[in-house]
Every structure is written in structure tokens, then in C-alpha cells.
C-alpha positions in Angstrom: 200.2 260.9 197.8 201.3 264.4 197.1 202.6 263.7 193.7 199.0 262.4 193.3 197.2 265.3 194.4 199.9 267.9 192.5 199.5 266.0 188.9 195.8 266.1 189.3 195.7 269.7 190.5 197.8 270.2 187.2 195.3 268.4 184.9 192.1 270.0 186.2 193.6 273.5 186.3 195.0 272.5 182.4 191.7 271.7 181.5 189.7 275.2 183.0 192.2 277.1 181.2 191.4 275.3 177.8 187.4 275.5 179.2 188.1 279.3 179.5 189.9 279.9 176.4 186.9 277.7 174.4 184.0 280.5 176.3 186.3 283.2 175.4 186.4 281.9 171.3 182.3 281.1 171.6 181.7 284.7 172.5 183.9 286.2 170.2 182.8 284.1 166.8 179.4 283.9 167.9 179.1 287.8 167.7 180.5 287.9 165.2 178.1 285.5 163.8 175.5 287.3 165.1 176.3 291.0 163.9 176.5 289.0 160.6 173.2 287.6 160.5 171.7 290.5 162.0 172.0 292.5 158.6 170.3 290.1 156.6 168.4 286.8 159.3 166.1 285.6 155.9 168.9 284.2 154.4 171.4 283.4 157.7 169.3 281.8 159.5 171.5 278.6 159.1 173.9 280.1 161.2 172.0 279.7 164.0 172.7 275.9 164.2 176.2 276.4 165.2 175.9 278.5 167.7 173.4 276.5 169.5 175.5 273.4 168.6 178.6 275.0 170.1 176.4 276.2 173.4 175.6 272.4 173.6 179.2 271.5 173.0 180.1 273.8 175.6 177.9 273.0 178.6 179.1 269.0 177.7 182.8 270.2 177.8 181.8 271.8 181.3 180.2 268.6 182.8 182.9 266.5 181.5 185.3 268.6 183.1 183.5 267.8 186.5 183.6 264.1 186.0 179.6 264.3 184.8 179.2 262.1 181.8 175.2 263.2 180.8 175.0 259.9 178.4 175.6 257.5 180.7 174.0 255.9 184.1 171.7 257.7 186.5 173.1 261.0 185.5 171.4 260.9 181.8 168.6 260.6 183.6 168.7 263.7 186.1 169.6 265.9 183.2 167.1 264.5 180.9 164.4 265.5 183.3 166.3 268.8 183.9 166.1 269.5 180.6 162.6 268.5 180.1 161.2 270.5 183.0 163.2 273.8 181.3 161.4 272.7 177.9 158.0 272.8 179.8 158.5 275.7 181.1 159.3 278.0 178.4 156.8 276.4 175.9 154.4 277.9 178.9 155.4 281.0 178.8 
């Protein structure tokens, strides 16, 4: 029905905005982060780990937002490969 269509039309465009407002806080802290490990990266190197945990916990916020669950059924699969065949690849290069 249309009251269907309207409240999900009003959860999917409440979740891009929080999807958008969690890219524009990654970019901000993570330079940040960045300019502050750049003065001194012997020491900072810990750092790293959250932005590469964030980028993870971004990209899963992004499939869940299309109804893609990567841990579960055939879809964990696809991805796994996915991610496998980029992991190839760069080691290659």
C-alpha cells in the first residue's frame, strides 16, 4: 500500500542520511589521524588499526543498508571470493 511504500521510503532515506553523516566523520577523524601520525609513524603506528577497522565498519554499514548481510548464506561466499581475488591481486603487484 502507499503507507507501505512512504514508511519505507522514510527509513531508507533515514538511514543514507546517517550513512552520510558516518563518511563525512571517517574523513574528518581519519585526517586528522593521519596528519597526526604523519609527524611521528614509529610510534603511531597503532593508529592505523582504527582506521582500517572503521573502513571495514563502513563498507558493512553500506551493505547492510542494501539488505546485503556478508556473514550469512550465499552472499558470504561471493564476497569472500571478492575479497580473496583483490588480496591476490595486490600481493602480485
Amino acid at each position: 500500500s502507499e503507507f507501505d511504500f512512504l514508511h519505507k521510503s522514510r527509513k531508507l532515506l533515514r538511514q543514507l542520511n546517517w550513512y552520510l553523516f558516518h563518511i563525512a566523520s571517517f574523513l574528518i577523524v581519519n585526517m586528522l589521524l593521519i596528519l597526526y601520525i604523519y609527524k611521528d609513524t614509529a610510534s603511531r603506528w597503532p593508529f592505523l588499526f582504527v582506521i582500517f577497522l572503521w573502513a571495514f565498519l563502513l563498507i558493512y554499514h553500506g551493505l547492510r543498508i542494501n539488505n546485503i548481510n556478508p556473514f550469512k548464506g550465499q552472499k558470504r561466499k561471493v564476497i569472500i571470493k571478492g575479497l580473496m581475488r583483490i588480496g591476490t591481486a595486490i600481493s602480485q603487484v
